[in-house]
SEKOLFI-968316 format. One record per atom (N, C-alpha, C): x, y negated, z negated. Coordinates in steps of 0.02 Angstrom, whole numbers, plus 50000, padded with zeros to 5 digits. Example, Ala and Ser with C-alpha at 12.3 -4.5 7.8 and 13.67 -1.06 7.14 Angstrom:
506605028449610 506155022549610 506605016549610 506425011249646 506845005349643 506454999849606 
This chain:
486814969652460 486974968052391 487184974452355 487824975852333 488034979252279 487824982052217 487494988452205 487254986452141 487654989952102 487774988952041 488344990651970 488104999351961 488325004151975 488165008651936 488645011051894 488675008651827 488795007651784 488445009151729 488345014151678 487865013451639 487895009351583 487155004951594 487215000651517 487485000851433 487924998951429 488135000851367 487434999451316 487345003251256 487105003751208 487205002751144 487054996151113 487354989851068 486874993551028 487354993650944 486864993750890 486674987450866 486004985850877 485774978350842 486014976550758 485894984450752 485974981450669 486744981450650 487194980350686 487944978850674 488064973050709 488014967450685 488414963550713 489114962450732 489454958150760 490224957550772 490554959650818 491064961050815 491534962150895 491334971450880 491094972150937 491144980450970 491594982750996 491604990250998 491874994951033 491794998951070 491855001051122 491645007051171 491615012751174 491155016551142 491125022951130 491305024251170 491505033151180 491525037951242 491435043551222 491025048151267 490855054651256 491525059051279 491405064651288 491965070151292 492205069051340 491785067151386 492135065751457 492445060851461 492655057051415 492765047851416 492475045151464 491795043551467 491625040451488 491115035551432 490825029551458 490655027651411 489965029651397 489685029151326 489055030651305 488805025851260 489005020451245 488725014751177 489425012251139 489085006851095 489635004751079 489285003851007 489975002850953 489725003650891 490224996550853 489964992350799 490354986250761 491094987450758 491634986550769 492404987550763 492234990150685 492024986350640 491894987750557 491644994350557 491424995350575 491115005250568 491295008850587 491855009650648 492065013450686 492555018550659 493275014650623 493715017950602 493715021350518 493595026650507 493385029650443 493815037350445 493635042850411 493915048150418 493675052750472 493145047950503 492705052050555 492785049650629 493165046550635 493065038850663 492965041950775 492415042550789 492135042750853 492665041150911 492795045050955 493045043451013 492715037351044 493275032551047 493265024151074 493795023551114 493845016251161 494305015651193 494605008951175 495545009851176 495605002151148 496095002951217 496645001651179 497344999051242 497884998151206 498504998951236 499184996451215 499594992551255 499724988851232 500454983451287 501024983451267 501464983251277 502204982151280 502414976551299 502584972151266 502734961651298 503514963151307 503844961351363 504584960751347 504564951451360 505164950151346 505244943351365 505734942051439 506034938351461 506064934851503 506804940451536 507134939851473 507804944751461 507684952051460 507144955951447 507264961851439 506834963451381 507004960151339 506934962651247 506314963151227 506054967751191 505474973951187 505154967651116 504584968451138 504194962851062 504064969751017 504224970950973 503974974550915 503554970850863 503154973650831 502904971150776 502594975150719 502534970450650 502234974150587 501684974550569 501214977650558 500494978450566 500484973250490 499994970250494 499754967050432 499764974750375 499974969050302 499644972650250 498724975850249 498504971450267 497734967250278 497364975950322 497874977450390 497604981950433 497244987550388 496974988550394 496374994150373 496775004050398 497015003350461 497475007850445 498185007450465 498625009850464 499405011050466 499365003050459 499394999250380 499554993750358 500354994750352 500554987450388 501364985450373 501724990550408 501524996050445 501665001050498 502254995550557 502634997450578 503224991950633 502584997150697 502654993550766 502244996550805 502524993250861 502284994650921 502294990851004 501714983850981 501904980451033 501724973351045 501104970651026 500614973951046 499904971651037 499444979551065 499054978951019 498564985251029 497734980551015 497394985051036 496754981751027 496204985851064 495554982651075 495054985151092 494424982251135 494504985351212 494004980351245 493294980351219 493094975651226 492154974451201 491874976951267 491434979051261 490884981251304 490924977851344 490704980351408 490824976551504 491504971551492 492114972751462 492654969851479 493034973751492 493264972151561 493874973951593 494524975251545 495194979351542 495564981551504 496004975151511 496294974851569 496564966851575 496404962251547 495774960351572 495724953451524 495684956751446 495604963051406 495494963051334 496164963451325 496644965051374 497344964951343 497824959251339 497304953551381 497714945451393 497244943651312 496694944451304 496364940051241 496674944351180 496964949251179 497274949351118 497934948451098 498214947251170 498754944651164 498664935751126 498454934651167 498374926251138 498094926751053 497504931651053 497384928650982 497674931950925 498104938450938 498564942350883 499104937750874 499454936550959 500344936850932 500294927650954 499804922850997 499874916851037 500324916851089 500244922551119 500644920951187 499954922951233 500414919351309 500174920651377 500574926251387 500274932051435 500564937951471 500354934351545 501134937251577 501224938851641 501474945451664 501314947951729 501614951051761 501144958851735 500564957351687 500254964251660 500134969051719 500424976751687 500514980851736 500324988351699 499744992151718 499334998551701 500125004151711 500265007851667 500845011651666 500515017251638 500085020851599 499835025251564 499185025751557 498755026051637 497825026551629 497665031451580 497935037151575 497725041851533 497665042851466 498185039051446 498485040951382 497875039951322 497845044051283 497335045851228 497845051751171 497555050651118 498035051151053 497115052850999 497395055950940 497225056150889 497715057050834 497655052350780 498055052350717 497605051250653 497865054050606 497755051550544 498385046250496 498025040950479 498635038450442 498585042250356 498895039150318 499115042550254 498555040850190 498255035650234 497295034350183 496835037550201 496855040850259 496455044850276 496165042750359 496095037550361 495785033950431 496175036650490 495455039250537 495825043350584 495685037750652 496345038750678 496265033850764 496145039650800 495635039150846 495445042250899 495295039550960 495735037351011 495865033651069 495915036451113 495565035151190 495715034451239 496135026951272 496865026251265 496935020951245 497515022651300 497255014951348 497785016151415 498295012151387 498945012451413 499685008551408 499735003651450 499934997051435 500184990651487 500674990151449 501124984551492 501754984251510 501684975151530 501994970351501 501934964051506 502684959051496 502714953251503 503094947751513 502734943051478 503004940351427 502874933851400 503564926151415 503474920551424 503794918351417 503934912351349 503254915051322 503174910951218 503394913451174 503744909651133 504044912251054 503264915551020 503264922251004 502544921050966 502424921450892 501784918450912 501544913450852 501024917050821 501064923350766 500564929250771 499994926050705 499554929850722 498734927550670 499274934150619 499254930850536 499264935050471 499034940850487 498394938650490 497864944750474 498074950650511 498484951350568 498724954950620 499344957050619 499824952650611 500764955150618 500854952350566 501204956750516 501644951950462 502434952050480 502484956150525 503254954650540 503434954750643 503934951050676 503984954850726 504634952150764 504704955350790 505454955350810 505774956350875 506164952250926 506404957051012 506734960650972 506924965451032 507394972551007 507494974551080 508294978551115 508284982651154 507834986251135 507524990751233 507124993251236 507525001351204 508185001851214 508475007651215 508515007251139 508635003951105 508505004351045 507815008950996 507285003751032 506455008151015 506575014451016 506675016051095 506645023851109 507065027751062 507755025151036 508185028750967 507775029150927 507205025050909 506745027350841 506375031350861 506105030850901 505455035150932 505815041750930 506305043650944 506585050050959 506935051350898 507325047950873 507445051250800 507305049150730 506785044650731 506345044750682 505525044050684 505365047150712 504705043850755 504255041950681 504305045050615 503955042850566 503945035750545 504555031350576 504505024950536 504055019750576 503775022650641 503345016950681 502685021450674 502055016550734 501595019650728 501735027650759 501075031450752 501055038250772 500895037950861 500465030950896 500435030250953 501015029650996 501515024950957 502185020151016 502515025250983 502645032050941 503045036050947 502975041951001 502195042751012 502195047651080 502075041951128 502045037051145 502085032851225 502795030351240 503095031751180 503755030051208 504085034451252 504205039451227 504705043651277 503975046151349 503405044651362 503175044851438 503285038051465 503555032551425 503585028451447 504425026551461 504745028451454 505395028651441 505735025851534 505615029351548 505765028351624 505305022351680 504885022251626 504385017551678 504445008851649 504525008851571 504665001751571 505104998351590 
């Protein structure tokens, strides 16, 4: 019999709601803290994820961060970003937020960027601090995004993105402006 060595994540009781996965310096994990507490001007090394959806043709899903988002609101960004909960696999946290941000199914999800980790501040102050790997996906659904999440979104050549990313990288997020050009060759 196999046993998990894995160390138990460490849930704050007194936060309820969807968690996040701390990580210490080493990224590895050490506890997890309420999604609601996490992101502030202080905001703790966590791990979320990024995807990239193309469709069937080629064409890159972009989208507009809600007004609503807490940081880089109404920000244009890559496809779906998010954050696995404790003992979930990155895959499946990157198929469940696909479905419940934009309502699509992903196929073909494919790990392109294990490493990738970023720190930003947006312009309210809230700092992202990610160890936040890159996927790479296929949808074949018109999507059908939750408010609270995309207020806008759009296909687009992929060669297009990379023109913003490279000569305006200010008008998208601060993440899909540095994963674009390591990703440039690989999507």
């Amino acid at each position: 019999m196999a046993m998990d060595s894995r160390p138990a994540l460490k849930t704050d009781p007194d936060c309820p709601g969807e968690h996040v996965v701390l990580l210490g310096a080493d990224r590895r994990p050490i506890g997890s803290a309420a999604k609601s507490t996490v992101h502030h001007t202080a905001t703790p090394l966590h791990l979320a994820f990024s995807c990239y959806v193309f469709d069937p043709h080629g064409q890159l899903l972009v989208t507009r961060r809600s007004l609503a988002k807490r940081a880089w609101p109404g920000v244009w960004t890559n496809s779906v970003c998010g954050h696995p909960l404790p003992e979930e696999p990155a895959e499946e946290a990157v198929r469940r937020r696909a479905r419940e941000e934009l309502g699509v199914a992903l196929e073909d999800l494919r790990l392109l960027l294990p490493d990738y980790a970023y720190r930003a501040t947006d312009s309210g102050g809230v700092v992202e601090n990610e160890v936040c790997p890159v996927f790479r996906a296929t949808t074949r659904d018109t999507p059908t995004p939750d408010p609270d999440e995309v207020a806008e979104w759009r296909w687009i050549d992929w060669a297009a993105f990379t023109t913003v990313a490279r000569t305006a990288p200010w008008a998208i997020s601060p993440w899909a402006a540095e994963q674009i050009p390591l990703l440039d060759h690989r999507a």
